[in-house]
ZAFILUM-923803 format. One record per residue: residue in three letters; x, y, z of N, C-alpha, C in turn. Coordinates in steps of 0.1 Angstrom, whole numbers, plus 5000, padded with zeros to 4 digits. Each point is the difference from the previous one (the first is absolute). Layout:
! ZAFILUM-923803
AlaXYZXYZXYZ ...
END
This chain:
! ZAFILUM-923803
Unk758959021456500549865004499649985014 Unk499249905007499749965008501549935013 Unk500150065010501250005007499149905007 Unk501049875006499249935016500650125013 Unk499650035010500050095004501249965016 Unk500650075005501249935010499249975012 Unk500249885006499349935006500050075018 Unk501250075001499350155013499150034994 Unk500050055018498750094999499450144995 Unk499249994988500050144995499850155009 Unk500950074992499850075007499150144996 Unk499650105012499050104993500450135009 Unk500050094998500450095005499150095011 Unk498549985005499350065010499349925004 Unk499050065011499249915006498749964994 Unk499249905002498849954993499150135000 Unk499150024990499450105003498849954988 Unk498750085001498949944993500150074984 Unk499849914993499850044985498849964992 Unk499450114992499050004995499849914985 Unk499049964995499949924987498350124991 Unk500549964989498850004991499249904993 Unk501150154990499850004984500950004999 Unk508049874913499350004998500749934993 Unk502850054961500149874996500149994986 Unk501050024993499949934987499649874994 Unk498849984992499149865004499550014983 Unk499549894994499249984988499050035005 Unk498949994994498150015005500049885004 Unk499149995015499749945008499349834993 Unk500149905008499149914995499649975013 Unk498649924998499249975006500849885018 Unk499650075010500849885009499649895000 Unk500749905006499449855001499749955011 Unk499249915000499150015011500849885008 Unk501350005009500949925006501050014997 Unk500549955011501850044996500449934994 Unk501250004992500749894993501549995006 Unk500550075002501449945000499749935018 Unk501749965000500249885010500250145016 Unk499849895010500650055009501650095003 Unk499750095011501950054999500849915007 Unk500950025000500949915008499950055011 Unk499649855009499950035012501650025007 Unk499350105014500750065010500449875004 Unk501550005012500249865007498949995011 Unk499650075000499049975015498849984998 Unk499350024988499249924998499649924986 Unk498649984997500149914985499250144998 Unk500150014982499450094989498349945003 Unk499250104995498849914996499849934990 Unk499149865001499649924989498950094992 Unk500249984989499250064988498349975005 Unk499849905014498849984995499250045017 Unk500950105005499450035010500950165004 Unk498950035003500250195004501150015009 Unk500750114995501550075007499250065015 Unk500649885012499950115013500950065003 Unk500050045012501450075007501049905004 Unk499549865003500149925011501449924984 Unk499350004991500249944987501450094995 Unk500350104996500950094999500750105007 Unk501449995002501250075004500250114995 Unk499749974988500550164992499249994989 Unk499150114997499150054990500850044986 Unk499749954991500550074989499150164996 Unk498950004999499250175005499250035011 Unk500550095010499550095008499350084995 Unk498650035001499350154992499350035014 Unk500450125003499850075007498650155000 Unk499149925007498150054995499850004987 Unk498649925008499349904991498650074995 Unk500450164994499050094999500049984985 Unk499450104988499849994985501249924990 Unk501150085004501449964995500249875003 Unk500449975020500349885004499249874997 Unk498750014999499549914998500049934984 Unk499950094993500549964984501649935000 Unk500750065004501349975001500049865003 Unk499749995014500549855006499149924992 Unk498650024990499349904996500750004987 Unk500650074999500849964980501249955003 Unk500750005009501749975004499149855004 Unk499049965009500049815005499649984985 Unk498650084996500149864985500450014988 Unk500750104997501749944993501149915001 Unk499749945018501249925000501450065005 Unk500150155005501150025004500549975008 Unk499849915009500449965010498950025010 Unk500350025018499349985012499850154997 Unk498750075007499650075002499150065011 Unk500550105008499250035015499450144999 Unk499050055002499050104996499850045015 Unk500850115010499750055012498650124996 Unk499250025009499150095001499750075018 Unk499950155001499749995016498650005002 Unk499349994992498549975004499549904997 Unk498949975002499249864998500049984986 Unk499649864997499449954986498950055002 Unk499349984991498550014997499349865000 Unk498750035007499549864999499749924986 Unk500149835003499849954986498749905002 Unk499350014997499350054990499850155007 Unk500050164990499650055001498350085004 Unk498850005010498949994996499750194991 Unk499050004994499950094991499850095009 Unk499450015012500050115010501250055006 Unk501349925000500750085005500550124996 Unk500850125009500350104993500849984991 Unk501049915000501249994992498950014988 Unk499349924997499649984985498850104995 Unk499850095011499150064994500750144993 Unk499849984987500850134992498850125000 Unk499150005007499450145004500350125009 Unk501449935009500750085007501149985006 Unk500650095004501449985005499949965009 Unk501149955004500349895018500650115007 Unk500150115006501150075012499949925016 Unk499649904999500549945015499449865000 Unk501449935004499749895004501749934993 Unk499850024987500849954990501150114995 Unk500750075011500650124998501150005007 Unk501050084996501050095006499350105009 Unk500850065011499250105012501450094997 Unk499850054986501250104999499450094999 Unk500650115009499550194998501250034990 Unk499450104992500450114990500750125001 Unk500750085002500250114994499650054986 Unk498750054995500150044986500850114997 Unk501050035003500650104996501249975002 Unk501050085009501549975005500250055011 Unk501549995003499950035016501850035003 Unk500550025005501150005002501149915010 Unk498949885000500649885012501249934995 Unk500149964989501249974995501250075000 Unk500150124996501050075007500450015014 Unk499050035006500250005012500849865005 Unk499349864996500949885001501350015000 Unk500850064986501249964996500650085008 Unk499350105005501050155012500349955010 Unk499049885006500249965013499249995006 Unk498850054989498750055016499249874998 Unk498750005009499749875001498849974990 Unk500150084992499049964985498350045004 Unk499650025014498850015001499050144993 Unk500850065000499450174990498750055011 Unk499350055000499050085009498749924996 Unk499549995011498649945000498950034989 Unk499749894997499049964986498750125005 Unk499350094994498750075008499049994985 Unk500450024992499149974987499649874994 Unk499249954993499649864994501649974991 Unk500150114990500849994991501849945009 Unk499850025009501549955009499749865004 Unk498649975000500049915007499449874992 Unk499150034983499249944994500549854996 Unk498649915002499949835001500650024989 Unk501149914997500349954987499849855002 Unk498949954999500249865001499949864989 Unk501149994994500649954990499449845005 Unk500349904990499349865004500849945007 Unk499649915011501049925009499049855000 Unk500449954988499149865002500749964986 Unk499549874998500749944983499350034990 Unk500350064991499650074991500350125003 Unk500150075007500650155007499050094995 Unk500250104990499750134998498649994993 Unk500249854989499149954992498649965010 Unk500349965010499249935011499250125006 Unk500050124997499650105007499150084993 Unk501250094989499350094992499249984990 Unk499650094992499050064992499449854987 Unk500949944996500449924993500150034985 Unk500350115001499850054986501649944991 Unk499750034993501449904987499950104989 Unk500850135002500450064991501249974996 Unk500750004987501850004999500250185003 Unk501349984995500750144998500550044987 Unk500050084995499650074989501549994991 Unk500049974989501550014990500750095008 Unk499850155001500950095002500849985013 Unk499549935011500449945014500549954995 Unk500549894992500849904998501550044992 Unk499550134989501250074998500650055007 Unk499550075013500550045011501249925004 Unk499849865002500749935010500849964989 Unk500350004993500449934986501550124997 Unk499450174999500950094999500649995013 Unk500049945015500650065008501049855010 Unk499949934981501549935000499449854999 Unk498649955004499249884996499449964991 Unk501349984984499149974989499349894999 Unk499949925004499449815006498650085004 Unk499550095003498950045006499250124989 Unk500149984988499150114993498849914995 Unk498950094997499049924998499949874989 Unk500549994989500149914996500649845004 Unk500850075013500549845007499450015011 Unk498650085004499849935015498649954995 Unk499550064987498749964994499949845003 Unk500749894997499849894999499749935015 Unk500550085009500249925013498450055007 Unk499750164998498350015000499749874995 Unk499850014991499249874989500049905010 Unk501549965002499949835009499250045011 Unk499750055008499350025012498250004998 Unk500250054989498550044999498549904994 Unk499550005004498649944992499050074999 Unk500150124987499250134996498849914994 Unk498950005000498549954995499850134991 Unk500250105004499550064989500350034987 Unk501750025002500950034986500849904999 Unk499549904991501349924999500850044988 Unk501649955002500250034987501350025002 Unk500850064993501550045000500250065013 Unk500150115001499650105014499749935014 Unk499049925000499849915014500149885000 Unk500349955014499949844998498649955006 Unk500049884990498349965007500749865008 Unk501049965001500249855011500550035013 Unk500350145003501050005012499049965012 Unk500850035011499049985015499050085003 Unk500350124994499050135008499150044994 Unk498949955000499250074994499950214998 Unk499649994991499450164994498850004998 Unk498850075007499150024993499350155003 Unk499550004991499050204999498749965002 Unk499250135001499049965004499650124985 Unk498849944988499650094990499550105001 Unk500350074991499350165004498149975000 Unk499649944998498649985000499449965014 Unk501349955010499349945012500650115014 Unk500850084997501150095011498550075003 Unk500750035015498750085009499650084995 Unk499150075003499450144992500750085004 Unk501050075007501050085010501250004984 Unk500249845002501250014986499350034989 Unk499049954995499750034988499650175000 Unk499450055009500450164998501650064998 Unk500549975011501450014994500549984987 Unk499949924991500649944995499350114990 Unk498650014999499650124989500850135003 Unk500050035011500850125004501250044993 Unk501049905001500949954989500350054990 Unk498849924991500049994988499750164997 Unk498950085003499750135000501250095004 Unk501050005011500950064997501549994992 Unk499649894991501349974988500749885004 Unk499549915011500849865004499449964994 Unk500749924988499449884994500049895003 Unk499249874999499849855004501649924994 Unk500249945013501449924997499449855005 Unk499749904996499349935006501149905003 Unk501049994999501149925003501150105006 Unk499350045010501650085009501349935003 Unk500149894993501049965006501349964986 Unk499450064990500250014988501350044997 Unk500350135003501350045001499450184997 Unk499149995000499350144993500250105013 Unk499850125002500250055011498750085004 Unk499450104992498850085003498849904995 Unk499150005008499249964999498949965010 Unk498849955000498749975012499849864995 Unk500449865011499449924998499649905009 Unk499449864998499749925014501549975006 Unk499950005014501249945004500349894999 Unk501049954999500549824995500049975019 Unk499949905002499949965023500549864992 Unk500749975013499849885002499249895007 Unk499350024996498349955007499449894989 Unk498949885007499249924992498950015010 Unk499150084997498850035005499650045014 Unk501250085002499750085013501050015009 Unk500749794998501549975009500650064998 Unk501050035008501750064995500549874996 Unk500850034991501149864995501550065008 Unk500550015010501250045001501249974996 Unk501449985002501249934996499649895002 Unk500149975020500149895002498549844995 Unk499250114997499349904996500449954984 Unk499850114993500450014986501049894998 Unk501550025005501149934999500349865009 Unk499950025010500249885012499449894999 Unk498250035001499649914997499949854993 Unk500650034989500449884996501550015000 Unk500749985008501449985005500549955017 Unk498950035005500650015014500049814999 Unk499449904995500549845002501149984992 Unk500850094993501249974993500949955011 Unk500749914997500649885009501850135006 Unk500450084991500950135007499850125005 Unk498550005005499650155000499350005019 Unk500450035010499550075006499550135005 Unk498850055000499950095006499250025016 Unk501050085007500450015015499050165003 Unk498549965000499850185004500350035018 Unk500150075007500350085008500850015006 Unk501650024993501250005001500450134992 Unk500350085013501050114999501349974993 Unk500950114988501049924996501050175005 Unk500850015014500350085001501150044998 Unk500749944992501650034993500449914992 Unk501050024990500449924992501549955005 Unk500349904995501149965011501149954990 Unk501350055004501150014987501149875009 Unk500849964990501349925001501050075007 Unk500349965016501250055005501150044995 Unk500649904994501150004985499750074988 Unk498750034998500150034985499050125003 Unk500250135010499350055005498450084990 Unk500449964990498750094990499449914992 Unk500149835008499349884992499150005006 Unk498450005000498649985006500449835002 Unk499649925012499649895003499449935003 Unk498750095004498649995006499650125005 Unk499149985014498950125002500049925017 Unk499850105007499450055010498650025005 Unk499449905007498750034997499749985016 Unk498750065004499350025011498749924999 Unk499749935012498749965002499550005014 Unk498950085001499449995015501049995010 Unk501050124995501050015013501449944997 Unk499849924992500949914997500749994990 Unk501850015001500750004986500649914998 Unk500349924987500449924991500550064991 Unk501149924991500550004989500149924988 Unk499450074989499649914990501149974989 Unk501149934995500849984988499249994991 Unk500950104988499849994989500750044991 Unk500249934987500950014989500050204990 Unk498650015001499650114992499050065013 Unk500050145001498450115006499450034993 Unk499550035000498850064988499150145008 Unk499850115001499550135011499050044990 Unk498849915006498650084995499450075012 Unk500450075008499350005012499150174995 Unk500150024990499750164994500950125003 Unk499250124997501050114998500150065013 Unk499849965011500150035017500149875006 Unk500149914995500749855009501449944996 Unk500350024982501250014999501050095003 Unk499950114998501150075006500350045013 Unk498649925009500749985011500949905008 Unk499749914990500649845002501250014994 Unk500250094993501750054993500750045011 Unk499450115000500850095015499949925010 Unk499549945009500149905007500649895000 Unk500549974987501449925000501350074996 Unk500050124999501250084995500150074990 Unk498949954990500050074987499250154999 Unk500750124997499550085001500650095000 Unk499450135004501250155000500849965013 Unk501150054996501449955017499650135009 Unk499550074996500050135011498849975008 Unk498549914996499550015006500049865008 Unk501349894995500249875009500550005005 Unk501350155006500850025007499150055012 Unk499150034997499350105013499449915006 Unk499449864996499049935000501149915009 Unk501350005000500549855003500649914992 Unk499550014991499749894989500949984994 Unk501149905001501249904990499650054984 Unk500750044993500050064985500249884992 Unk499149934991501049944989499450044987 Unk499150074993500250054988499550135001 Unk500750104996500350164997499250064996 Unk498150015001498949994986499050105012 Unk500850154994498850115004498850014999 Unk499949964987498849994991498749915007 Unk500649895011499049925007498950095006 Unk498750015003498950065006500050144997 Unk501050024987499550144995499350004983 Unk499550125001498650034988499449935003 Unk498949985012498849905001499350124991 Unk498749944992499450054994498349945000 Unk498950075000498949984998498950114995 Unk499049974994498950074993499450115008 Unk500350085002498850105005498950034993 Unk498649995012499050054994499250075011 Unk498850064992499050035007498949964993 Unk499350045013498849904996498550105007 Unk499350034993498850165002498649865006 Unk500050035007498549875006499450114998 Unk498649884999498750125000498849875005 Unk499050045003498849935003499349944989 Unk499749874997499049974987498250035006 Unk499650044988498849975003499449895005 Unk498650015004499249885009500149874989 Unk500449935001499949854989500849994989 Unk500850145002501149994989501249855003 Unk500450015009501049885007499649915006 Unk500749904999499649885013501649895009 Unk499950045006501249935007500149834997 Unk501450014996500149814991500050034991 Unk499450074991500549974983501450084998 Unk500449984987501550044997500350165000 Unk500750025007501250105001500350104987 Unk500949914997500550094986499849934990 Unk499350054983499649964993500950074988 Unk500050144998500150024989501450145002 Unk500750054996501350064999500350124989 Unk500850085005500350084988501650045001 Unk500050014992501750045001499950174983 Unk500550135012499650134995501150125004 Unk500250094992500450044998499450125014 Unk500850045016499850075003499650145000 Unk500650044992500050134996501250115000 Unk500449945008501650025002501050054988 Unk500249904995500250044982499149894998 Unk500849944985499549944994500349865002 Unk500549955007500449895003499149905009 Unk499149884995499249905002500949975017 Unk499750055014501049995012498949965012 Unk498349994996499149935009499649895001 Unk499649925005499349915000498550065011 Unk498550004994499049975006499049965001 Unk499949985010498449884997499249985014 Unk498849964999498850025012500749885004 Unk499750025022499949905010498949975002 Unk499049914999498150044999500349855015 Unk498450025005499849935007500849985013 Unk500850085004501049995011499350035014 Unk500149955011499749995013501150105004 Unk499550135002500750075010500649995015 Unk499949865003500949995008501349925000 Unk499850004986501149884992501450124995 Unk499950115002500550104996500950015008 Unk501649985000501250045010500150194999 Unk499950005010499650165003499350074996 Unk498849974995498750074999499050015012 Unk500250115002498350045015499350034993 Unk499049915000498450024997499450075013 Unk499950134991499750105012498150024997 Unk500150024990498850024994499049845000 Unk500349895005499049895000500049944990 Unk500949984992499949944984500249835001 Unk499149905001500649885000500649944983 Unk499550044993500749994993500550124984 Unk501150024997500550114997500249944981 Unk500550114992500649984986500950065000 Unk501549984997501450074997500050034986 Unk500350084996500550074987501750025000 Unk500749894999501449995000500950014993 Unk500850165000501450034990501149955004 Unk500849904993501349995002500950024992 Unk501250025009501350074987500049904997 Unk500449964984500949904996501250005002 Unk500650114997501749965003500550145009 Unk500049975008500350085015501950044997 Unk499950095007501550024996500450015012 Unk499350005010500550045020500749855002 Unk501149995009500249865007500350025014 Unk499749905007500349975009500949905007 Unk500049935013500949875004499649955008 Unk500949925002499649895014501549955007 Unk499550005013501349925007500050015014 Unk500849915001500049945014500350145006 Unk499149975017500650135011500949955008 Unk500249845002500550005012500149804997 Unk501349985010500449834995498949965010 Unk499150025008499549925003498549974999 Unk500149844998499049914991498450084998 Unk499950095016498550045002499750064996 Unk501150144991499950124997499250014985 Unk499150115003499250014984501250074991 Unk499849964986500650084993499550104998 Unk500850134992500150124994499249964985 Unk498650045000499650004986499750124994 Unk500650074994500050154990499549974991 Unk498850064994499349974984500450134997 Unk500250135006500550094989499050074996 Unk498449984996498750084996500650134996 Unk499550044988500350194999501650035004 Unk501249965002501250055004500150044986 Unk499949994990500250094985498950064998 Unk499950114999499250134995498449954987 Unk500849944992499549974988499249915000 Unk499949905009499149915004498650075005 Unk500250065005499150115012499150054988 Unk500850044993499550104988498649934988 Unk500849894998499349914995498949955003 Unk500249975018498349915004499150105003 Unk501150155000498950115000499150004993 Unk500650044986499349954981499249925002 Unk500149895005499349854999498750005007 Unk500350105012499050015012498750074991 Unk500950134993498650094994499249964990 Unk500849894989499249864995499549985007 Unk500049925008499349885007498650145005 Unk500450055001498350095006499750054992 Unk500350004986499150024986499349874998 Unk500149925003499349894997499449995012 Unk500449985018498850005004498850154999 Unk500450054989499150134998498849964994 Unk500549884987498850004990499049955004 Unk499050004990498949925003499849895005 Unk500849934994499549875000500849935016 Unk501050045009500249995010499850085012 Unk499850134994499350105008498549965002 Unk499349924997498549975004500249895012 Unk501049914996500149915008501050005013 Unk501050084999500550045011500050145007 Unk499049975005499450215004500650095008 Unk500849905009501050085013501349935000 Unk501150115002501549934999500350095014 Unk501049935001500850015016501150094995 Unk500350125011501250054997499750084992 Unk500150004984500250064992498450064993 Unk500250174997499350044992500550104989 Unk499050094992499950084985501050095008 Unk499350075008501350065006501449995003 Unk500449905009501249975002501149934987 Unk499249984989500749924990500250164988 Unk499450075006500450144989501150065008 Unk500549965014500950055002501749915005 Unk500850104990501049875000500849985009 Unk500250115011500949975014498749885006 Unk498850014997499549895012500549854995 Unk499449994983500249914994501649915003 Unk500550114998501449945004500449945016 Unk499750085008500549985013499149845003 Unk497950004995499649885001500549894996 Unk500450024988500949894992501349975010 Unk500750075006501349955008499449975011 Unk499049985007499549965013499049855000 Unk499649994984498849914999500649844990 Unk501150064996500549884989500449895007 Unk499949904997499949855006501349924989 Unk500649895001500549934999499749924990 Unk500149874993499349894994500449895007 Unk500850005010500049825004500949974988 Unk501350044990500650024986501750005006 Unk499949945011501550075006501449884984 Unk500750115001500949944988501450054999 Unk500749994993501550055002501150065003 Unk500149855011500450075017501549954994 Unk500349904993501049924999500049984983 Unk500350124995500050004988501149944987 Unk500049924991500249914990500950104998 Unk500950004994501150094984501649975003 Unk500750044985500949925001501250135011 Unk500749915001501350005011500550125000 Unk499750144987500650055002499350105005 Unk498450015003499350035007500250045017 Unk500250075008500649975015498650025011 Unk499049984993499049925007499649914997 Unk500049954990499249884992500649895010 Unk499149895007500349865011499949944994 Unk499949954986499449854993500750034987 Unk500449904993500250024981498549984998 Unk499850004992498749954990499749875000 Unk500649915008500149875000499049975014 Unk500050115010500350045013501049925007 Unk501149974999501149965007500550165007 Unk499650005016500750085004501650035001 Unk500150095000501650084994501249945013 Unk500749985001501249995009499649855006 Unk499049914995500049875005499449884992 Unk500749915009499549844990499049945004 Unk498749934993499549925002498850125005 Unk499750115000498850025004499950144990 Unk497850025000499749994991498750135004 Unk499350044994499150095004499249964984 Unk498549985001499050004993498550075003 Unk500350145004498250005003500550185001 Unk498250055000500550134993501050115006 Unk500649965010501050115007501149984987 Unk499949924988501250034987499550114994 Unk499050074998499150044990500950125000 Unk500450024988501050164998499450144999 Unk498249974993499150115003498849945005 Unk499050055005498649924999499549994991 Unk499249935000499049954984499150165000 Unk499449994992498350115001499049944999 Unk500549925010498749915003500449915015 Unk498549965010500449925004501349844997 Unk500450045014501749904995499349835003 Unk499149955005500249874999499849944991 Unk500149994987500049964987501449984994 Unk500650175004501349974994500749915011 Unk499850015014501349945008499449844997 Unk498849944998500049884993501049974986 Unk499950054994500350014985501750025005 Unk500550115007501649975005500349905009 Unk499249935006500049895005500649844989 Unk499050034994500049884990501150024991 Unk500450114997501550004987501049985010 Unk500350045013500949985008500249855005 Unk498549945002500149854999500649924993 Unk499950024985500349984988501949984999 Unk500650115005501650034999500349915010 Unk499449985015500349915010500749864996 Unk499249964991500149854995501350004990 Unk500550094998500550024989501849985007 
END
């Protein structure tokens, strides 16, 4: 039920401080959006008039927002574009980085899906891949700093998207889902609204698959899908891909199927080279809807509760070039992702008490669970040199995929597939020691990682970086695994048909991979991240004493505010997550209206 909110001044419990943005609902199958809003204006505030239907919501125009969505990354930008043209009322879309230019030209980086963005259009967050013991130290009294960073791994770029479209605007652009058994996952661990048969439809609404149409995909949504055919993939992939088939991976030509083992083209979201991101995908045809503003370079650094009704959200907190303001609003909405929500929680009070007692920080909902189990994909990745004319810098990246059975047991727990054509200086922590301008990665990832990590604030004030823990290898069994994966991955760059074409690898040789203290210790020194950060602020029901969201994402102990983006995710996909946090985006849209 929608409360008008007490006309004091909200209040919030710490000082302004900077928050990050990116990247869910009992619902029938999705239908198609409409292209404008329909219903009427809200009732206007006394202080000013509502907007007319036939001119765009400013600031200047509304008093109080009926949705706040907070970053305007994969999630947020779907969100605020299905909430204006449904008609839910006024709608304001904060982002702390820039829009993207409009028109797009094809040369810019944003749209070039041949490579990743690490600067410009980023967060300047350092990493811990591992853990640390600063949080403890916090809640003892001490001053959270822990001993000086000396390795990459203490210190490594995580730099997540900070522009509209967020994470979509950066990375790989690949559009894998996540697999039935992920969805049982979240399903047994109290989220039955979330098993595969009810999130299947809300994929569909998102999607515009060219290749499969049919029950399984949708061909009208925003985003395009396309593969590239096994007849046209580099020669790099198409050796692989025989590699494959020769060691018992069979052809799955629809990975997105629901099938689990298998070698096939990757589904991207790409039309001929561009990235299609959220914000283009979705916004684009929304941003002239007569209730939709979107505001990019606006920090949203707390959420701001009802004096009187101390655990009623009534807007946001936001920063600009120095400068703070306060935004009303009826509903929040926290897409800021799985390291900008949970710090925009804890920074208005929401969170573990032990570590907002240390912080300063006014308490109003009781939710340990905030900034804990951050979770992401570990991998590694074996470079090697291509031969003379094998590669060319600008064509595509990643073409073709496998999902395999490590070795480990028997359980389908890798995903791998060639990085071709890569500019070694495009590599976050790679020394091209050896003169390589351009390199080929042979990359194993876990699918379902069992290590976690966290995130959280060090300190109330605004300048202070946060604490980001990804956790890498803290479970044994992980380790063990990308071990398996690693000694795959060098049976194939063994064979023929990649062994001619990649003649020298870095790091690793026959030797060192026959022995398993090296294997192992390389593996805990060389595994990288995915850019996958996910369930920081995890969905389940109440009786769960971590779980921060129902299944609805209505955060626990408060009214009017809301979490949609993948810090809900109860396990990771086994697969890259921007597919699914679209797809949880859009069913969580869905209940909003409701």
């Amino acid at each position: 039920m929608t409360t008008t909110p007490s006309p004091d001044t909200p209040s919030s419990p710490t000082p302004a401080s900077s928050a990050g943005t990116s990247s869910a609902a009992t619902s029938s199958s999705p239908t198609p959006a409409s292209s404008a809003a329909t219903s009427s204006s809200p009732t206007p505030a006394s202080s000013s008039r509502a907007p007319s239907s036939s001119s765009r919501a400013s600031s200047s125009d509304v008093a109080e927002w009926d949705h706040v969505v907070v970053g305007g990354g994969s999630a947020g930008a779907l969100v605020a574009a299905r909430l204006a043209a449904r008609g839910t009322g006024t709608v304001l879309l904060l982002e702390a980085g820039p829009d993207q230019p409009r028109p797009r030209d094809r040369s810019h980086p944003l749209a070039d899906a041949g490579r990743l963005v690490l600067a410009g259009f980023n967060w300047d967050y350092r990493a811990n891949l591992r853990t640390s013991g600063r949080l403890e130290d916090l809640i003892k009294g001490g001053d959270g700093t822990g001993t000086p960073a000396r390795a990459l791994w203490e210190r490594f770029p995580y730099q997540l998207g900070k522009v509209i479209g967020g994470g979509s605007a950066v990375n790989g652009a690949i559009a894998l889902r996540g697999l039935p058994r992920d969805f049982a996952t979240w399903a047994a661990q109290g989220n039955p609204d979330w098993s595969w048969e009810r999130v299947l439809p809300f994929y569909r609404a998102i999607e515009n698959d060219a290749d499969f149409p049919g029950r399984l995909h949708g061909d009208s949504g925003p985003l395009p899908i396309r593969r590239t055919p096994r007849a046209d993939v580099h020669q790099l992939d198409a050796a692989f891909w025989e590699e494959c088939n020769r060691q018992g991976v069979g052809d799955l030509p629809d990975l997105n199927a629901g099938d689990e083992a298998g070698v096939g083209p990757i589904p991207g979201n790409t039309v001929d080279g561009e990235r299609i991101d959220a914000g283009t995908a979705f916004l684009a045809g929304s941003r002239e809807l007569p209730h939709l503003q979107v505001r990019p370079g606006v920090r949203v650094t707390r959420v701001l509760f009802d004096p009187k009704h101390r655990n009623r959200a009534v807007g946001v907190e936001t920063e600009r070039d120095g400068r703070l303001d306060t935004v009303r609003a009826r509903n929040v909405i926290l897409t800021a992702g799985a390291v900008g929500t949970p710090l925009v929680l804890q920074r208005s009070g929401v969170g573990d008490p032990a570590l907002l007692a240390a912080l300063g920080i006014d308490p109003v909902a009781d939710l340990p669970g905030v900034g804990r189990d951050l979770v992401d994909h570990p991998s590694v990745v074996i470079w090697s040199r291509p031969a003379d004319g094998v590669c060319t810098a600008g064509l595509p990246w990643r073409q073709v995929a496998a999902r395999m059975s490590s070795g480990f047991d028997e359980d389908v727990d890798i995903q791998m597939g060639l990085l071709n054509n890569v500019e070694s200086h495009t590599i976050p922590g790679f020394v091209d020691r050896l003169g390589w301008p351009l390199v080929v990665g042979l990359s194993v990832m876990l699918m379902r990682p069992r290590s976690r990590g966290r995130v959280f604030l060090t300190d109330a004030d605004p300048a202070a970086a946060p604490a980001i823990e990804i956790g890498l290898g803290t479970d044994p069994e992980d380790i063990e695994r990308l071990c398996h994966g690693v000694r795959r991955a060098w049976s194939f760059l063994r064979s023929p048909g990649l062994s001619d074409r990649l003649p020298r690898t870095q790091f690793w040789s026959d030797r060192m991979i026959a022995n398993d203290g090296v294997v192992r210790s390389g593996v805990r020194h060389i595994m990288n991240p995915g850019w996958h950060a996910s369930g920081s602020c995890r969905m389940g029901p109440d009786t769960d004493p971590y779980a921060v969201a129902d299944q609805e994402g209505r955060v626990y102990g408060t009214e009017n505010l809301r979490i949609a983006d993948a810090s809900l995710f109860p396990a990771i996909p086994s697969a890259p997550t921007n597919l699914t946090t679209l797809m949880l985006a859009e069913k969580l849209a869905r209940s909003m209206e409701e």
